[in-house]
DRENLOTOR-153635 format. One line per 10 residues: number of its first residue (from 1); their letters; for each residue x, y, z of N, C-alpha, C. Coordinates in steps of 0.001 Angstrom, whole numbers, plus 524288, in hexadecimal, padded with zeros to 5 digits. Example, Ala and Ser with C-alpha at 12.3 -4.5 7.8 and 13.67 -1.06 7.14 Angstrom:
1> AS> 83386,7E9C6,81E78,8300C,7EE6C,81E78,83390,7F31C,81E78  83232,7F736,81BA8,83566,7FBDC,81BE4,83264,8001E,81EBE
***
This chain:
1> XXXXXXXXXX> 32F63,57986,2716F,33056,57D3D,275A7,3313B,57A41,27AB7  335A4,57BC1,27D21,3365E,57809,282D9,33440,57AE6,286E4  33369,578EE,28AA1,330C9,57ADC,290FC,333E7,580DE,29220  333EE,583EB,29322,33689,587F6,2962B,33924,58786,2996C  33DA6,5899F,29987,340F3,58790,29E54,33F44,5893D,2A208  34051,586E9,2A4E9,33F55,58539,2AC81,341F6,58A9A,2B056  33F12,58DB7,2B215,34114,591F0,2B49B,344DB,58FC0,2B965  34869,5931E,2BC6E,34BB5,591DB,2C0D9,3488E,591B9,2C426  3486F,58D53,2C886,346CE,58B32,2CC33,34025,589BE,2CBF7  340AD,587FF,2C816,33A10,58725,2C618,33AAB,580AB,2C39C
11> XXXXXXXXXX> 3353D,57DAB,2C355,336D6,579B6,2C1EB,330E5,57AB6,2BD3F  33042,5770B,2B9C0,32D82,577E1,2B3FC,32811,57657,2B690  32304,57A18,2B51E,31CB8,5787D,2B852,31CD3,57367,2B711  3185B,5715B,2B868,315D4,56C91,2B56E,313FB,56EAE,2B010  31380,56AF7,2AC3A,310C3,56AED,2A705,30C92,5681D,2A81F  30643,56800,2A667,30274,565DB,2A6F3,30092,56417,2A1CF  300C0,56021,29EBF,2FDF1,560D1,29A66,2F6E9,55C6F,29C84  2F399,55F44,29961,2EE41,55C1C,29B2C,2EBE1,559C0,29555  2E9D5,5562A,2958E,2E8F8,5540C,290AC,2E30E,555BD,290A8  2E17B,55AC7,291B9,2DCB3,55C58,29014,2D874,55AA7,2946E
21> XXXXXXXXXX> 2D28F,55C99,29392,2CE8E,55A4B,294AD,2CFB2,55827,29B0B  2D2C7,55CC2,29CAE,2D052,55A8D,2A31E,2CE67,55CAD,2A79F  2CD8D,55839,2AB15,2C90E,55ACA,2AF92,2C83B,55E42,2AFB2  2C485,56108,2AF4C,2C4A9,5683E,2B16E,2C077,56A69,2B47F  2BD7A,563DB,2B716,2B86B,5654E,2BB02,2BA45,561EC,2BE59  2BB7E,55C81,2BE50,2BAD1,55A1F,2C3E8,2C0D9,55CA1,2C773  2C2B0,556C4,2C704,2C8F2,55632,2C90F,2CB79,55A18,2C7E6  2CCAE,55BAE,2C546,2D04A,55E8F,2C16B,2D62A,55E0A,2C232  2D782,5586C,2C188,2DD3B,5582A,2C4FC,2E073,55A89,2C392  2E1CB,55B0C,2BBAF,2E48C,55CAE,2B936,2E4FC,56352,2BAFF
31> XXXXXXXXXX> 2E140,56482,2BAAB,2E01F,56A40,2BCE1,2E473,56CBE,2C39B  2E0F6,56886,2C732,2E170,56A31,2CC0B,2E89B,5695A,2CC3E  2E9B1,56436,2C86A,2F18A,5650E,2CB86,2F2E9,5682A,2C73D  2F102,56BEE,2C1AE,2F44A,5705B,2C09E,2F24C,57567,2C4A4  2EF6F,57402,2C5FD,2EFF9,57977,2C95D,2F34C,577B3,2CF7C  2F1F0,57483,2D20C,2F780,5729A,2D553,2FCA4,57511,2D2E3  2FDFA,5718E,2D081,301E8,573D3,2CE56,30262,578B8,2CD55  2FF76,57BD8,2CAA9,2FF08,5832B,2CA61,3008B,58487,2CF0D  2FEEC,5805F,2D4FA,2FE32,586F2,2D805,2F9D1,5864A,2DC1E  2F655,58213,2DA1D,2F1C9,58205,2DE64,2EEBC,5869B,2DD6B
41> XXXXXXXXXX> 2EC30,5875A,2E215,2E9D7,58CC0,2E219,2ED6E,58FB7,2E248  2F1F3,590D8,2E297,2F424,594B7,2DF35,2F7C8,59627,2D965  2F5FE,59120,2D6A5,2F597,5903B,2D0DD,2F51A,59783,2CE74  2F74B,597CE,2CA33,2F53E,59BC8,2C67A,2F712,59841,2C3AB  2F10A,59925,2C076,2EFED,596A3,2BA93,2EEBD,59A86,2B716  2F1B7,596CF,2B18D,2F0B7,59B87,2AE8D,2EF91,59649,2A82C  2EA0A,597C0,2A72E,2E857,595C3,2A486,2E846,5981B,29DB7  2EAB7,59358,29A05,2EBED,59528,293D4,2E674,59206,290A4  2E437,593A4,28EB6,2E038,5928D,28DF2,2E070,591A1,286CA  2E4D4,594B3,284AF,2E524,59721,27F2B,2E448,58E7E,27B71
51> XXXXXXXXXX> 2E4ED,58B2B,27C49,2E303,5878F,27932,2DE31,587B5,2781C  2DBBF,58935,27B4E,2D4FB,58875,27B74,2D3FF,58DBE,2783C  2D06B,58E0E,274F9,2CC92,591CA,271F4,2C828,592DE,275CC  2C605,59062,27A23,2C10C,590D5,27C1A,2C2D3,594E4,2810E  2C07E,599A7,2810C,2BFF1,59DC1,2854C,2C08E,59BFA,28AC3  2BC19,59606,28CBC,2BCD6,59447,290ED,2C101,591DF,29428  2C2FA,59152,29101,2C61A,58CE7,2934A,2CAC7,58DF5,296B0  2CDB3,59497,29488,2D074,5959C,29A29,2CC5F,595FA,29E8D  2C8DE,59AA2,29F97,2C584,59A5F,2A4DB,2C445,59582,2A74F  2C16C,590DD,2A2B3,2C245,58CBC,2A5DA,2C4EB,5896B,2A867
61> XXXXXXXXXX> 2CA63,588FA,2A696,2CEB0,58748,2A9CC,2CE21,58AD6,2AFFE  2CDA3,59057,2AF18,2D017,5934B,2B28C,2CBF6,5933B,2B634  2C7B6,590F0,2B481,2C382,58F61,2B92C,2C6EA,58907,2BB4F  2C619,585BC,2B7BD,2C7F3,580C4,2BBD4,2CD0E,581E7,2BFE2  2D14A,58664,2BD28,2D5AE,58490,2C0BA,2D430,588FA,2C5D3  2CFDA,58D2B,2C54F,2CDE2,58FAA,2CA27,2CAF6,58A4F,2CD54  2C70F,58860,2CBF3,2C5BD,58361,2CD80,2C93D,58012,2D124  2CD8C,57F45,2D01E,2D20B,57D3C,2D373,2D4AB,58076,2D663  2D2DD,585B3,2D944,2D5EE,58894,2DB40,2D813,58C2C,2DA4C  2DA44,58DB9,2D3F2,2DD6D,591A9,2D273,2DB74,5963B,2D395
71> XXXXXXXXXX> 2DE1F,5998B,2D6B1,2DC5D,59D61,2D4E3,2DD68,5A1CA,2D1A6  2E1AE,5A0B8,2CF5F,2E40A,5A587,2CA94,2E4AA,5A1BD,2C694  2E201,5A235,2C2F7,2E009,59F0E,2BD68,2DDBA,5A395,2B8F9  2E35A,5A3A5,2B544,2E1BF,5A6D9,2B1CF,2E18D,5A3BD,2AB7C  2DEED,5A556,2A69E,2E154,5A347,2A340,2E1BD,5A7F2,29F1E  2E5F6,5A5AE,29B4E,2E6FA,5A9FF,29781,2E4F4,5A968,291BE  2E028,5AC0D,2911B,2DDB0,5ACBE,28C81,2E052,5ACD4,28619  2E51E,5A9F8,28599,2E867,5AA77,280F0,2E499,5A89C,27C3F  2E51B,5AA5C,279D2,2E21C,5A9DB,27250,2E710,5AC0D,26E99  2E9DA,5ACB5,26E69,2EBC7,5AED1,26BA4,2F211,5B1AF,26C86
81> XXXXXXXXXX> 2F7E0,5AE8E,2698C,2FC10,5B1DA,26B35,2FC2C,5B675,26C78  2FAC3,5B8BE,26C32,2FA5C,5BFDF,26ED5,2F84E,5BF3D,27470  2F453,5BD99,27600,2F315,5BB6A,27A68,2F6C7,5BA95,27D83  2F9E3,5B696,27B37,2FE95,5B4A2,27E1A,302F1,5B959,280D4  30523,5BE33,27E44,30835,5C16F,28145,304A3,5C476,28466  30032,5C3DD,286E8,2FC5C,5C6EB,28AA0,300EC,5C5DE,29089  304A5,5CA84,29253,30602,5CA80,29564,30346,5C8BF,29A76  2FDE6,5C94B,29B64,2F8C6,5C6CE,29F3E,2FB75,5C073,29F11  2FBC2,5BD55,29B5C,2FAB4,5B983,29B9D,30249,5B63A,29BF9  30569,5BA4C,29B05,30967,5B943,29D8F,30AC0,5B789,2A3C5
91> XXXXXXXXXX> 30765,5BC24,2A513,30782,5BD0D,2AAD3,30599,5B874,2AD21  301AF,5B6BF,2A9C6,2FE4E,5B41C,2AD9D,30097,5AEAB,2AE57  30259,5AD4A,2AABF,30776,5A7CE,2A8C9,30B04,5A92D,2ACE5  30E3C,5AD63,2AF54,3112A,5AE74,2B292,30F56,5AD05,2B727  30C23,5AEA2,2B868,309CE,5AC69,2BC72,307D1,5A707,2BF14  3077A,5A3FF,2B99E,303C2,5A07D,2BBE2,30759,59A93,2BD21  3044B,59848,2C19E,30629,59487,2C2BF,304F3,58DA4,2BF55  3005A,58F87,2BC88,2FEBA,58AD1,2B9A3,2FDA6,58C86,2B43B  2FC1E,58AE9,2B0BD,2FC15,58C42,2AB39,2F889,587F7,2A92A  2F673,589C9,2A657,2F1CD,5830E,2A5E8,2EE4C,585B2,29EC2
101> XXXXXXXXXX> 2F10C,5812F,29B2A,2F011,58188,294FE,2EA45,57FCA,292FB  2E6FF,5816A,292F8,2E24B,57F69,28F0E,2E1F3,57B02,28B33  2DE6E,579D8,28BDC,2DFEA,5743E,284E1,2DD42,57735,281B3  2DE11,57510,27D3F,2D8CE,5796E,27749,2DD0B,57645,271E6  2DF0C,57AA6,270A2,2E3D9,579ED,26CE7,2E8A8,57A44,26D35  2EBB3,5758E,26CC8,2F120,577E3,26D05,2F327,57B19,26A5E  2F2AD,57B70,26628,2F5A9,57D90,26150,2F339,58460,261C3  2EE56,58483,2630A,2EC8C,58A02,265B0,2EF3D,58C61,268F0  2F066,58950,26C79,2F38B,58984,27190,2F8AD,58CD9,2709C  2FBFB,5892E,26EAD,30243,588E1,26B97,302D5,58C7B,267B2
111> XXXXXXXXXX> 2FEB2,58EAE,26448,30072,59194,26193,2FF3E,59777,262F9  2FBA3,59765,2664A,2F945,59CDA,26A01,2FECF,59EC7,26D5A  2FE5F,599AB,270F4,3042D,5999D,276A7,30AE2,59A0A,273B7  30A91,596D8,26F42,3108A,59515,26FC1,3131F,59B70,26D20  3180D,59A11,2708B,31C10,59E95,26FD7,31A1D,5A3A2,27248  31567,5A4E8,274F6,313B2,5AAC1,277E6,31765,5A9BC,27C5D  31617,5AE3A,27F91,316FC,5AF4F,28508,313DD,5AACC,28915  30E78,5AABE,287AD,30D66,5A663,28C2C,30DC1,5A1A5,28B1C  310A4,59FB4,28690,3113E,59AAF,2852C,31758,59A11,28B1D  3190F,59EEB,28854,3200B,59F7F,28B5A,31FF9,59E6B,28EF2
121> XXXXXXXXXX> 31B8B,5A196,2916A,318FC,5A27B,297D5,31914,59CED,29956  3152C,5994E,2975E,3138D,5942F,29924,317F7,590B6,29B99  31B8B,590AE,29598,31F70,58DBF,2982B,324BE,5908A,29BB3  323A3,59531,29CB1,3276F,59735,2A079,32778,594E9,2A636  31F8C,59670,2A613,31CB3,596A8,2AA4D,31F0B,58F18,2AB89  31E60,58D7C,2AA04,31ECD,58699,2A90B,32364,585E9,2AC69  3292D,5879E,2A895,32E2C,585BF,2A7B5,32E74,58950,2B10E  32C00,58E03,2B16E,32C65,58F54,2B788,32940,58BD4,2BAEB  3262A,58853,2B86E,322A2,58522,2BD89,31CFC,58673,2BDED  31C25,58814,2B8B2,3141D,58986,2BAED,31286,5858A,2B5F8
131> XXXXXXXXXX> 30DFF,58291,2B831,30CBC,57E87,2B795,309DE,57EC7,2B25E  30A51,57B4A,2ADB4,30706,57B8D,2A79D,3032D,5791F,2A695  2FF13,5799E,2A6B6,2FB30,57439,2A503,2F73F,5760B,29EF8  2F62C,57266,29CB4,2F4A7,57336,2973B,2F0C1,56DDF,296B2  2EC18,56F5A,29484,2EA22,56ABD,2930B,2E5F9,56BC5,28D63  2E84D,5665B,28BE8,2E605,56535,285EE,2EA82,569EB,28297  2E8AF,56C5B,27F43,2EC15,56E91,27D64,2F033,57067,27FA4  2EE1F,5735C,285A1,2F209,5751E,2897E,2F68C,571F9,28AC9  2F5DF,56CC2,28922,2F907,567DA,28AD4,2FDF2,566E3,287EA  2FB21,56608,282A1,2FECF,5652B,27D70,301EB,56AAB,27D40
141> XXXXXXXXXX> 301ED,56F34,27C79,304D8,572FD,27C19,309D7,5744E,28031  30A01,571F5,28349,30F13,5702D,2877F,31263,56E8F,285CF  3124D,56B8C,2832E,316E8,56891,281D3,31AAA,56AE1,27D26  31E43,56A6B,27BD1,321DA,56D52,27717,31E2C,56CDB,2721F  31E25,5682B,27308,31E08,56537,26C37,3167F,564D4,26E70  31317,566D0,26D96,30E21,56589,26C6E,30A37,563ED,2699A  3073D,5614A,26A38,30349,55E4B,26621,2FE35,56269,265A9  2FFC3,56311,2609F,2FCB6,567FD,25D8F,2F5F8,5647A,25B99  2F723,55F9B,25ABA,2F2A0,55C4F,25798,2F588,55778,256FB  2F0AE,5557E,25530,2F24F,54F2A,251D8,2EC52,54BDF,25081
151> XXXXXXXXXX> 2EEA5,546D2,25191,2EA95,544D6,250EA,2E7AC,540D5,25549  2E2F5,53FEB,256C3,2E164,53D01,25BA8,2E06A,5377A,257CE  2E0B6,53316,25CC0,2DD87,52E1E,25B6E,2E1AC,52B26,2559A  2E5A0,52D4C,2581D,2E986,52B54,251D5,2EF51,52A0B,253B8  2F14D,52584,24DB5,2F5C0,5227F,25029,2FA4A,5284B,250A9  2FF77,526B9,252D2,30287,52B46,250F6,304A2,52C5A,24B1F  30569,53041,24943,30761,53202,24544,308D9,53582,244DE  30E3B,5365E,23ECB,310B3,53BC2,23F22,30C97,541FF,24173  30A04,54014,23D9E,30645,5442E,23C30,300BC,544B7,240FC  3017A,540C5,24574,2FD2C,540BC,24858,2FCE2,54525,24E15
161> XXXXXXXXXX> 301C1,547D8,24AFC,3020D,54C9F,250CA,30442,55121,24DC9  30130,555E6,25044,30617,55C55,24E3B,30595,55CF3,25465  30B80,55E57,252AA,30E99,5604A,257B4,30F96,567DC,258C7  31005,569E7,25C90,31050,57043,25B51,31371,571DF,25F71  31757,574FC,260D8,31906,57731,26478,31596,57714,2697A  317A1,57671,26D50,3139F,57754,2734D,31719,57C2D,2762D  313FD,57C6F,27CD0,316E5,57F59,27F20,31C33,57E94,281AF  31DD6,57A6C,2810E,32294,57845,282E8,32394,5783C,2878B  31E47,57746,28ADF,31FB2,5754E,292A0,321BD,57329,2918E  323BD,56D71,28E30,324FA,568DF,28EF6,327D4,56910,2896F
171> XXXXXXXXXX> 32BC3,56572,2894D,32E93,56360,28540,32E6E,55D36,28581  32D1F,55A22,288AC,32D62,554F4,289C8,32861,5532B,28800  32503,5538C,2885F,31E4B,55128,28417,31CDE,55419,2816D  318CE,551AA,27E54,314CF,55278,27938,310B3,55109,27C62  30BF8,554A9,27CB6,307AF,5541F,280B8,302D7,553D2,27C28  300EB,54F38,27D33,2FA82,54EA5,279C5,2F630,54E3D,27D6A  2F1BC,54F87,27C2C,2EE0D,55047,27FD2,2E879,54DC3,27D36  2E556,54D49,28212,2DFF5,54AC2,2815F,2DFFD,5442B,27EE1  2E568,54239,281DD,2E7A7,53ED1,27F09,2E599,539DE,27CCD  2E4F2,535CC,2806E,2DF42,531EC,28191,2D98A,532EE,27FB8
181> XXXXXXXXXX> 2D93B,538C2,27FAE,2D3B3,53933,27EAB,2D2F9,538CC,27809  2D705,53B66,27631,2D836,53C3B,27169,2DA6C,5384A,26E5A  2DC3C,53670,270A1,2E03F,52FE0,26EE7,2E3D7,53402,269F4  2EA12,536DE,26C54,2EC23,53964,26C79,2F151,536C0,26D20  2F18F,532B3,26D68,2F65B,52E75,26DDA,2FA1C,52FB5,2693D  2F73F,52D61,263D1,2F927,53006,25FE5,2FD6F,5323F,25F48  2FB14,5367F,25FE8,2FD2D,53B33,25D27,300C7,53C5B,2626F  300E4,53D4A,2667D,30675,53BBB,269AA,309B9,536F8,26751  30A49,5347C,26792,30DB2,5300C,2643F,30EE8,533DA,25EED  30D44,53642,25CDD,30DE2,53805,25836,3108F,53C2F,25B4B
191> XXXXXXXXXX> 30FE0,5408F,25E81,31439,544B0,25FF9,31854,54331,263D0  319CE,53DCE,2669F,31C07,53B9A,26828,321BD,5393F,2639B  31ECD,537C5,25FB4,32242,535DD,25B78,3253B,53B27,259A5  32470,53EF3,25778,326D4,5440F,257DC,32AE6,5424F,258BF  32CEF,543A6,25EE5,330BD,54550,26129,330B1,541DA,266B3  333A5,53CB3,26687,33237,53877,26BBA,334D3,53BD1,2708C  336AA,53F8E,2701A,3392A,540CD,27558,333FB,542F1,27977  32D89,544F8,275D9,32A72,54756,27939,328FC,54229,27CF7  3261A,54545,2804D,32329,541A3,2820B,31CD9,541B0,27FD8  319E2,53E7C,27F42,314C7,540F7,27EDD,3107B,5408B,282C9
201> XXXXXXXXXX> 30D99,543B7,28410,30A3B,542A0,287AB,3058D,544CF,285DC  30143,53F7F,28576,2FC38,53F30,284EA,2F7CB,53F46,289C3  2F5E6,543A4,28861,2F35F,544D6,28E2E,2EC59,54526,28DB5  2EA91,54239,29104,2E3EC,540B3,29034,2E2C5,5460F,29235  2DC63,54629,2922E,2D97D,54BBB,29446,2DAA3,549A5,29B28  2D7C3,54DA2,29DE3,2D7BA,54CFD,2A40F,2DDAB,54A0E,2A4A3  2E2E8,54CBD,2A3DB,2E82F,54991,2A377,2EA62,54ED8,2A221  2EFD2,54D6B,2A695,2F294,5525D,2A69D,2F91D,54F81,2A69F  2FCD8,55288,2A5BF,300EA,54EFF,2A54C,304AD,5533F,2AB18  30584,55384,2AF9A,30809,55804,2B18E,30E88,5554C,2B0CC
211> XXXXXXXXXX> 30F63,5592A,2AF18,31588,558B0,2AE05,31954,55D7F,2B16D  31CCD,55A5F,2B5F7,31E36,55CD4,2B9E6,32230,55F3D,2B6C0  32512,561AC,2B947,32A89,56596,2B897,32E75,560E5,2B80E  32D54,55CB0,2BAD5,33114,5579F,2BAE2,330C3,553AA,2B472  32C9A,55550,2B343,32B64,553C9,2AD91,32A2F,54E69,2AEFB  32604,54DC7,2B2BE,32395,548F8,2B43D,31DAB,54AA0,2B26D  31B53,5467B,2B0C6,31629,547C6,2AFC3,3113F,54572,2B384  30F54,5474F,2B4D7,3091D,5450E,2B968,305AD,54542,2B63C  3022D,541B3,2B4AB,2FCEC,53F94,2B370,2F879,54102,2B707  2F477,54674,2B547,2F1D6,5461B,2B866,2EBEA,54775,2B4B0
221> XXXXXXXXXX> 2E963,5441B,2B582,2E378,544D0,2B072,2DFAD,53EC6,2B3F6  2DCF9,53EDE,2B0FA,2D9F4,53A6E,2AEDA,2DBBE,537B9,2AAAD  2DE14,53898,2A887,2DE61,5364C,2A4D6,2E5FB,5349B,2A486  2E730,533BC,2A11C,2EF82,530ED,29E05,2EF7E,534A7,29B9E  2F5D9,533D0,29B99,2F99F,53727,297ED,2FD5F,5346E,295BF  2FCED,53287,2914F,30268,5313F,28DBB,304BE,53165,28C03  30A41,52E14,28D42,30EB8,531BF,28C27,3128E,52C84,28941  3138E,5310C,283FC,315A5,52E71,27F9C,31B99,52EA8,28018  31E4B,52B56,28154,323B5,52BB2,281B6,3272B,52A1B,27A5C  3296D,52C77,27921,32A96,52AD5,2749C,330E0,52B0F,2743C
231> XXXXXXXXXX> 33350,52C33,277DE,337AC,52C15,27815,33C0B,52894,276BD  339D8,522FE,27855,33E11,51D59,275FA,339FE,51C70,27327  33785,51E6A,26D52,336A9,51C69,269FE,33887,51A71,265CC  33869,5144E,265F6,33B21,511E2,2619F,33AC2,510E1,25BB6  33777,514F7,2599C,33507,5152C,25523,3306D,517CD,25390  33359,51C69,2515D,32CA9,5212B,24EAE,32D73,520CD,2481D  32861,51FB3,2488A,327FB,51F7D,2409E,327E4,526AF,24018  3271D,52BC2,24455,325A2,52F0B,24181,329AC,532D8,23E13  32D2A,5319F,23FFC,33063,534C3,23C9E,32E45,534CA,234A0  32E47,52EBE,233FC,32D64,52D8B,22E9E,32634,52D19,22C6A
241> XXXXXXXXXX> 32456,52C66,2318D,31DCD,52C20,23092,31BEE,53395,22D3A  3176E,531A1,22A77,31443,5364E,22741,30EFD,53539,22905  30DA4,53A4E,22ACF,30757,53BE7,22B50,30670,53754,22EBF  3013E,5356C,22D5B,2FDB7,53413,2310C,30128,52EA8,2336B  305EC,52C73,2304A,305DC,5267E,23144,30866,526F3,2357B  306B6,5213A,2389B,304F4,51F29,23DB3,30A58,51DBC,24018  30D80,520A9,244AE,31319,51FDF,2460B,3145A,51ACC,248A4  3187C,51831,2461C,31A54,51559,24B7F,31D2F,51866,250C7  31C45,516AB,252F0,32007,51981,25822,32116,514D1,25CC0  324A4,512BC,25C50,3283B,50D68,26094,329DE,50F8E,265D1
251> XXXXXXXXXX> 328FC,50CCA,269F6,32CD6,50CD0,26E07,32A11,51240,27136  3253F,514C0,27057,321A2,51860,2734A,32299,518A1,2793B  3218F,51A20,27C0C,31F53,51774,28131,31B90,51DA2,28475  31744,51A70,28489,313A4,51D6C,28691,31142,51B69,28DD9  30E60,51F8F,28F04,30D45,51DEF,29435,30968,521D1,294EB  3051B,51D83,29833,2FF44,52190,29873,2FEBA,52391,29D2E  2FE34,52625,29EDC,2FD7E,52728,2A4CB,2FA66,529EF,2A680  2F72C,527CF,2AAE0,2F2FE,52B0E,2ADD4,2F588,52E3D,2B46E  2F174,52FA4,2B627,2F21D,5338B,2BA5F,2F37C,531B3,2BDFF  2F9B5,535CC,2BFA4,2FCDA,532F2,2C35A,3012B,52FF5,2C01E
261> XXXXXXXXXX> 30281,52F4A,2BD4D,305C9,52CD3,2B8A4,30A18,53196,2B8DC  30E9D,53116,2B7E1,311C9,53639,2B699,31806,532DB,2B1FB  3188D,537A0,2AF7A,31A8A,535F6,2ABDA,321D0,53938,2AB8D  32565,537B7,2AB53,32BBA,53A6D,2ABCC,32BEA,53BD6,2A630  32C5F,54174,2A43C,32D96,54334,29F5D,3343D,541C2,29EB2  33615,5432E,2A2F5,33BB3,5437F,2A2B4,33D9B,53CA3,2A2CA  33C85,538A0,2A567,33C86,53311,2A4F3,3391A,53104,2A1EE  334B9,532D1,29DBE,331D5,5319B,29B8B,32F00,52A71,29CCE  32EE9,52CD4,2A251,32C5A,5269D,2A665,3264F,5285F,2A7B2  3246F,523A2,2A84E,31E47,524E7,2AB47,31C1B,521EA,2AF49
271> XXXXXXX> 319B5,524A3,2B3E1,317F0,52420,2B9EC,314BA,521F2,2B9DE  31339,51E5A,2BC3D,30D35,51D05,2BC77,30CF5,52068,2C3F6  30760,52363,2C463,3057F,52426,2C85F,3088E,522DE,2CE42  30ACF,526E0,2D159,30DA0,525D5,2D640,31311,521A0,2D601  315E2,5226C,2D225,3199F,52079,2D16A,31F4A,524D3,2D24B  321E9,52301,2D3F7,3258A,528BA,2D4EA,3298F,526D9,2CEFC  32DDE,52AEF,2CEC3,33164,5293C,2CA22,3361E,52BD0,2CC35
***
């Protein structure tokens, strides 16, 4: 599925993907520039909660981003496709200036959201300029091509990733999450080999990737984000590899980057900190 086209005289929000597990008491940087971006105090947020199984977890978002000022912070209680055509929760997508995804399950996520009305909504809302952020599961489901599972702490292989439809903000990466913590390298190299035209991006907890309308990326976490370029690769065993065995893959080129780092999807180049391009 590709991005939604771009309304007249509108340019595409930011995409936010977060690699999970961040701040949500001190700093909260990741937090405080998606709501900048929303709007400031006059942000409307509208919080998707449907990855998570646990009751809390919309209200609690919708306490931290009141915490920062918001003051119109709603989220939408989805469990279930039927859920999804609740004209209420159309509206409220219409409205809002920020949009912000839960982590839990992707595949919960994707198979609840994909193809409804507020899946449509999301990326309408997107393709006009209101801002996306998703973390942990919320993260991975952005991208076209999404990482449904695999395997952690392992070399790459055919078999070391399932891949599943996403929401299609993006057509340019494959987004993995909790990356470093998980040692998740892997199995990117393994959905990288796929198809070298993605990009992949491996994203730690407290780590957000903001990806402008310019399709430049800003590093902003505690923690790196890596990004698997596979494009002049000079040699993949996977076409002919079975199951578990261990891929070659030649001519890679990766790059780690911390906060303040920014990365060109479209020049597939990378910034180090206060560097112009």
């Amino acid at each position: 599925m590709c991005p939604a086209p771009i309304t007249k005289n509108n340019e595409r929000g930011f995409i936010i993907p977060i690699g999970g597990g961040e701040d949500r008491e001190n700093e909260m940087r990741i937090h405080r520039k998606f709501v900048e971006l929303s709007g400031a105090e006059n942000a409307k947020i509208v919080i998707v909660p449907t990855a998570s199984q646990l009751d809390n977890i919309g209200p609690a978002y919708e306490t931290i981003f009141r915490s920062l000022g918001v003051k119109k912070v709603g989220f939408l209680p989805i469990n279930t496709r039927e859920d999804c055509d609740n004209p209420k929760y159309a509206t409220m997508l219409d409205n809002a200036t920020g949009i912000f995804m839960t982590g839990g399950n992707q595949l919960r996520l994707s198979t609840i959201l994909g193809g409804t009305l507020v899946a449509q909504k999301i990326r309408r809302r997107n393709a006009a300029g209101v801002v996306v952020a998703g973390t942990s599961a919320g993260a991975s489901i952005m991208s076209e091509h999404m990482v449904a599972s695999g395997n952690d702490n392992a070399s790459p292989t055919r078999d070391g990733i399932s891949l599943a439809p996403g929401m299609g903000l993006t057509n340019a990466v494959i987004i993995d999450q909790h990356f470093t913590q998980r040692n998740r390298l892997g199995r990117l190299l393994s959905a990288s080999s796929y198809n070298p035209f993605l990009i992949g991006l491996g994203i730690d907890e407290d780590t957000a990737a903001f990806i402008g309308p310019d399709n430049v990326i800003e590093v902003v976490g505690s923690g790196t984000i890596t990004v698997v370029n596979a494009d002049s690769i000079s040699y993949s065993s996977m076409w002919q590899a079975k199951g578990d065995d261990a891929l070659s893959l030649l001519g890679l080129k990766i790059d780690v980057m911390g906060e303040g780092c920014r990365y060109d999807l479209t020049t597939r180049q990378a910034y180090p900190p206060g560097v112009e391009w």
